[in-house]
C-alpha positions, 0 to 999 in steps of 0.5 A, spaced: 962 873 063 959 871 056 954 878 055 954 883 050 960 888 050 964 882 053 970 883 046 973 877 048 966 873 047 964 876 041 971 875 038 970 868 040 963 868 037 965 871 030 971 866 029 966 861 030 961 863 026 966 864 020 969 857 021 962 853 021 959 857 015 966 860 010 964 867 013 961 871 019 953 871 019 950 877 019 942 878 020 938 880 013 936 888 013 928 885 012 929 881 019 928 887 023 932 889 029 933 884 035 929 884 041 933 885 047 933 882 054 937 885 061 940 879 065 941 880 072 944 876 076 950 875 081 952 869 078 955 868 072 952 860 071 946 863 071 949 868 066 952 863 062 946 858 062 940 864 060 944 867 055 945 860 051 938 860 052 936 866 049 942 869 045 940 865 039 933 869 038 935 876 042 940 880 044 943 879 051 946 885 055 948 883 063 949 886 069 952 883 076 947 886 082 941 890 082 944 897 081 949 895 075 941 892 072 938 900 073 944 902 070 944 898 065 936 899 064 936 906 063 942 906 058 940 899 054 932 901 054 931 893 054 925 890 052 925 884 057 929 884 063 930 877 067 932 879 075 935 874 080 933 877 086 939 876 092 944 879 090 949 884 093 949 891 093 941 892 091 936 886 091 932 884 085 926 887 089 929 893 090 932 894 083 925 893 081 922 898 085 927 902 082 925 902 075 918 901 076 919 909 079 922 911 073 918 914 067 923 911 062 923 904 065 917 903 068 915 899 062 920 895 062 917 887 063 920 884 068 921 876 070 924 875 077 929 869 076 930 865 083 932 860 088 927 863 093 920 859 091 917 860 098 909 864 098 912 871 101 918 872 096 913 870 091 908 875 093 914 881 095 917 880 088 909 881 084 908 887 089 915 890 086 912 891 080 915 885 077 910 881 071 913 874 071 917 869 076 921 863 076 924 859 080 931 855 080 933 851 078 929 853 071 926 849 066 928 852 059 921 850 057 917 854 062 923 860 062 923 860 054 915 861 054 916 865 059 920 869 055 915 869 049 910 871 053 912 878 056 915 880 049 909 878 045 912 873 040 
């Protein structure tokens, strides 16, 4: 999995950086702090195609299952979270309600990122508290604009 925290990737990442630039990037002290967007998501190409998307402008923090998405919630306090909503342990659905439920969370813009495009799945996720849905496959388009939106940008 290609997320922050992963060492291996941001080793990776820092050796790129450095050889395409003669040293590592590092962001301007006037650039302010970087949003930060929750991905989660059962399947690690989902992972793997939303954090290219999105690593470049934001940092991307990655959980596998609703449940480890509520943990990671209240530990990383996102600013946006993209949520699939069939995975195991907990459902999107649920982990949504979850953090809806939760005074630190509760704020927390969330998009659910799907497969399940049918009129009930969408209405179940809206009535979950979620603000936003896509459905996969994605437009990186609409799914960056999306994005933008919920985040004020």
């Amino acid at each position: 999995m290609l997320c922050q925290g992963d060492a291996m990737h941001n080793e990776a990442e820092a050796r790129m950086e450095g050889a395409t630039s003669g040293q590592a990037r590092s962001k301007p002290e006037w650039a302010g702090a970087r949003k930060k967007v929750l991905l989660v998501d059962d399947s690690n190409t989902v992972l793997l195609m939303e954090r290219t998307l999105l690593s470049r402008s934001y940092d991307v923090v990655c959980a596998k299952d609703g449940h480890e998405g509520v943990e990671k919630a209240l530990a990383e306090k996102p600013d946006l979270i993209l949520m699939d909503v069939v995975m195991p342990r907990m459902d999107g659905i649920e982990a949504v309600r979850r953090l809806r439920s939760d005074p630190e969370t509760r704020h927390i813009p969330v998009i659910m990122v799907t497969t399940r495009g049918e009129l009930g799945s969408v209405e179940n996720c809206y009535e979950s508290g979620c603000n936003d849905y896509v459905t996969k496959p994605f437009s990186a388009v609409e799914l960056l604009a999306k994005v933008k939106s919920c985040l004020g940008d």
